[in-house]
C-alpha positions as CSV (number, residue, x, y, z in Angstrom):
1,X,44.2,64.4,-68.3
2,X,44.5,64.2,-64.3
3,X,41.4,67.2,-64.6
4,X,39.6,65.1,-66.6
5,X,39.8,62.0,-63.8
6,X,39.2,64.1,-61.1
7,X,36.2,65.7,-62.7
8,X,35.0,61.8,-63.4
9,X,35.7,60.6,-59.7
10,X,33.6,62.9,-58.8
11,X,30.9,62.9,-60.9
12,X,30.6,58.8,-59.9
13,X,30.7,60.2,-56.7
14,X,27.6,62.8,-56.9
15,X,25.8,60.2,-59.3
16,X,25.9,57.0,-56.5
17,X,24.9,59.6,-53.5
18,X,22.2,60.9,-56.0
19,X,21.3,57.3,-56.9
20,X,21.1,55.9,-53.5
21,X,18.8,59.2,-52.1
22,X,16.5,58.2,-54.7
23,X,16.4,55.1,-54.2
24,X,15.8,55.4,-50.6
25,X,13.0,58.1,-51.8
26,X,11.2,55.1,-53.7
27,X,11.7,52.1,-51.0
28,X,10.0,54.6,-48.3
29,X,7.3,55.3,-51.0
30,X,6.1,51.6,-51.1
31,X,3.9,51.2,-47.6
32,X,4.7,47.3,-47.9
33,X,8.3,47.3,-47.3
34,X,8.1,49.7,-44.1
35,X,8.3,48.3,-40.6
36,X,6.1,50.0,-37.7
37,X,8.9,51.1,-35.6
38,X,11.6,51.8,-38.2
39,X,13.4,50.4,-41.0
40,X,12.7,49.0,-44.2
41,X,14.0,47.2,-47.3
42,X,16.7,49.6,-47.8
43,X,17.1,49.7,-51.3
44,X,19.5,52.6,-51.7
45,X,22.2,50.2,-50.3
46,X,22.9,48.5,-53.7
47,X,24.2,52.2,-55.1
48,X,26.4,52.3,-51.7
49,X,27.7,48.4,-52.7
50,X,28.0,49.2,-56.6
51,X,30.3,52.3,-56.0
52,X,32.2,50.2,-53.5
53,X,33.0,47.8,-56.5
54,X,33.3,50.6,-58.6
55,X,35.3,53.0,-57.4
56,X,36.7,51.1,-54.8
57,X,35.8,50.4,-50.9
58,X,37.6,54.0,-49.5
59,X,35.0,56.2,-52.3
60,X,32.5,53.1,-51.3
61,X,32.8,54.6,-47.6
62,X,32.8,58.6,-49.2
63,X,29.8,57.9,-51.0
64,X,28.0,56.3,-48.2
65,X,28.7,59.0,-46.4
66,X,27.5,61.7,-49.0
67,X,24.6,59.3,-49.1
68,X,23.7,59.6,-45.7
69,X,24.3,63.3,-45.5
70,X,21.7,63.8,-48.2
71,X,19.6,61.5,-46.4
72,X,19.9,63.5,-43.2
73,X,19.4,67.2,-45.3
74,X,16.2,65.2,-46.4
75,X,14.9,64.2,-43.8
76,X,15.6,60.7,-44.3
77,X,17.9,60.1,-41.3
78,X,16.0,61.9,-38.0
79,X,15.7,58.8,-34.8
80,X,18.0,60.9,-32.9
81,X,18.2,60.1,-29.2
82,X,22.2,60.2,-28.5
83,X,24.9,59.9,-31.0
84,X,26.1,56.6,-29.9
85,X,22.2,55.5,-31.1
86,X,23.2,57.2,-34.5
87,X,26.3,56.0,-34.8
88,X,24.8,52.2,-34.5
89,X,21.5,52.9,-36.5
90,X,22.9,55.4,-39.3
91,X,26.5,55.8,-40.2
92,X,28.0,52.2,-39.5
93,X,25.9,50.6,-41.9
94,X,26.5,53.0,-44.6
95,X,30.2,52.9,-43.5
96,X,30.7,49.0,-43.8
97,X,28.6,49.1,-46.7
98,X,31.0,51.1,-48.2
99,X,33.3,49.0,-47.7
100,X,32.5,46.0,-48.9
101,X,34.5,45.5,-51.8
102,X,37.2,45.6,-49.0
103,X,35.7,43.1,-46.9
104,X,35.9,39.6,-48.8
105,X,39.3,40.0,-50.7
106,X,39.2,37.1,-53.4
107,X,40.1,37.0,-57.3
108,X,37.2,35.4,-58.1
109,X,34.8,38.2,-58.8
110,X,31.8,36.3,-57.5
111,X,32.9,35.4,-54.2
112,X,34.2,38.6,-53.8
113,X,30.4,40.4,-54.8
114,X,28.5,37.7,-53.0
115,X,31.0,37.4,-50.1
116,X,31.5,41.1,-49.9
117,X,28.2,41.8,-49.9
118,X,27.1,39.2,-47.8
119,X,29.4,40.2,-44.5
120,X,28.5,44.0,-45.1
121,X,25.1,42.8,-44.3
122,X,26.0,40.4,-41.6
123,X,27.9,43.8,-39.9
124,X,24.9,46.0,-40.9
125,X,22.3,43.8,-39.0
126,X,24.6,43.8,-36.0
127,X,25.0,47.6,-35.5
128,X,21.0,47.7,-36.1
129,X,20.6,45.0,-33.1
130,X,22.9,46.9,-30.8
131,X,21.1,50.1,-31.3
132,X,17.3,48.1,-31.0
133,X,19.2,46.4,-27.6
134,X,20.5,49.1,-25.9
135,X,18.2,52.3,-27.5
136,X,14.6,50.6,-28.4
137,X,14.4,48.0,-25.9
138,X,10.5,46.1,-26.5
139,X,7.9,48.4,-24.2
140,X,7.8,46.9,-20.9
141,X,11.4,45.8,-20.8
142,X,15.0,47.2,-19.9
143,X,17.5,48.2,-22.4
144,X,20.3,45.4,-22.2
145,X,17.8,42.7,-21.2
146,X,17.4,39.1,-23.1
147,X,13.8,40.5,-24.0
148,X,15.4,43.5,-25.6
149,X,18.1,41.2,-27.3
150,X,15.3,38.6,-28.4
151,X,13.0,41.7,-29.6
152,X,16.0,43.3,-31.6
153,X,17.2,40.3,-32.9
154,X,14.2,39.3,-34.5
155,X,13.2,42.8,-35.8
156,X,15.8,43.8,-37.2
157,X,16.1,40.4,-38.9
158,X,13.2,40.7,-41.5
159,X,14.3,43.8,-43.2
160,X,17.9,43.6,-43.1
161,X,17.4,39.8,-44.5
162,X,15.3,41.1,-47.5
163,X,18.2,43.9,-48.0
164,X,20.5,41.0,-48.0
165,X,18.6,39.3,-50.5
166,X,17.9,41.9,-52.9
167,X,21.3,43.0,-53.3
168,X,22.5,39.6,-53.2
169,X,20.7,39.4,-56.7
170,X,20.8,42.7,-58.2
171,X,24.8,43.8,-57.0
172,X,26.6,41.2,-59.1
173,X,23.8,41.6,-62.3
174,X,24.8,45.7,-61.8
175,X,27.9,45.1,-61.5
176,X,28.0,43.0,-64.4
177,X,25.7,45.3,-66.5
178,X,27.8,47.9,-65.8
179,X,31.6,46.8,-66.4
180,X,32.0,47.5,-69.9
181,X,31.8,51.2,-68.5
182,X,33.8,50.3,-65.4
183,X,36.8,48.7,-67.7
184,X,36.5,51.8,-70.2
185,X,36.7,54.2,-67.5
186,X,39.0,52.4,-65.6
């Protein structure tokens, strides 16, 4: 029996950093939801937040980071200018992503989807501003500057708002889709 949940763990596993590789695949194929400078509506985030609610927020964090590895073996994951930069820009986000079903504790399963969901965003956005700040300052300005902090603030704002909203609306109807399976293989 423990072979058999070992082999399930990580075939959830495989399956959500499959899922979210493909679903980055297909957001970057749609010209609309690109930016000019980078980023997008990042849709492979809702795999990342389902197999935090899933499988819990510590596989949340393993698949995210399986995801991103993929991403990276892709091709997906390549603005490298220093690793603090990739840190901010690639592997915190999928990290406190990950997390989420850790990061709004509640019984109530929709404050805890919304509310988990939610800050993981709010935390997401702010690694992306750091890195736009102190690695993508605007042209004609100085990393650390209120023009680069105005510039990254409002960039990074559009995209990681429609991610916000997007999985604000499809995580808990997922989720809920998918918990007769959840509870079964629980």
């Amino acid at each position: 029996m423990k072979n058999q949940n070992q082999i399930r763990w990580i075939t959830y596993l495989a399956l959500y950093a499959a899922l979210s590789v493909v679903l980055k695949y297909a957001s970057q194929m749609i010209p609309f939801l690109q930016m000019p400078q980078g980023g997008s509506i990042e849709l492979e985030y809702l795999a990342i937040f389902i197999a935090s609610y899933h499988l819990g927020w510590k596989n949340g964090i393993i698949v995210g980071l399986l995801a991103w590895l993929l991403g990276f073996i892709f091709g997906f994951n390549n603005w490298f200018l220093n690793p603090m930069q990739y840190l901010l820009d690639y592997i915190i986000p999928v990290l406190v992503c990950g997390a989420a079903s850790a990061l709004c504790p509640s019984k109530n399963e929709k404050v805890r989807l919304y509310g988990g969901v939610t800050i993981a965003m709010i935390l997401k956005y702010a690694s992306t501003v750091l890195s736009g700040v102190y690695y993508w300052p605007p042209e004609g300005s100085v990393a650390g500057t209120s023009a680069a902090w105005l510039y990254s603030l409002s960039y990074n704002a559009w995209y990681n708002l429609a991610t916000l909203i997007v999985c604000i609306i499809l995580v808990p109807l997922l989720y809920r889709a998918l918990a007769p399976v959840i509870r079964r293989n629980a």
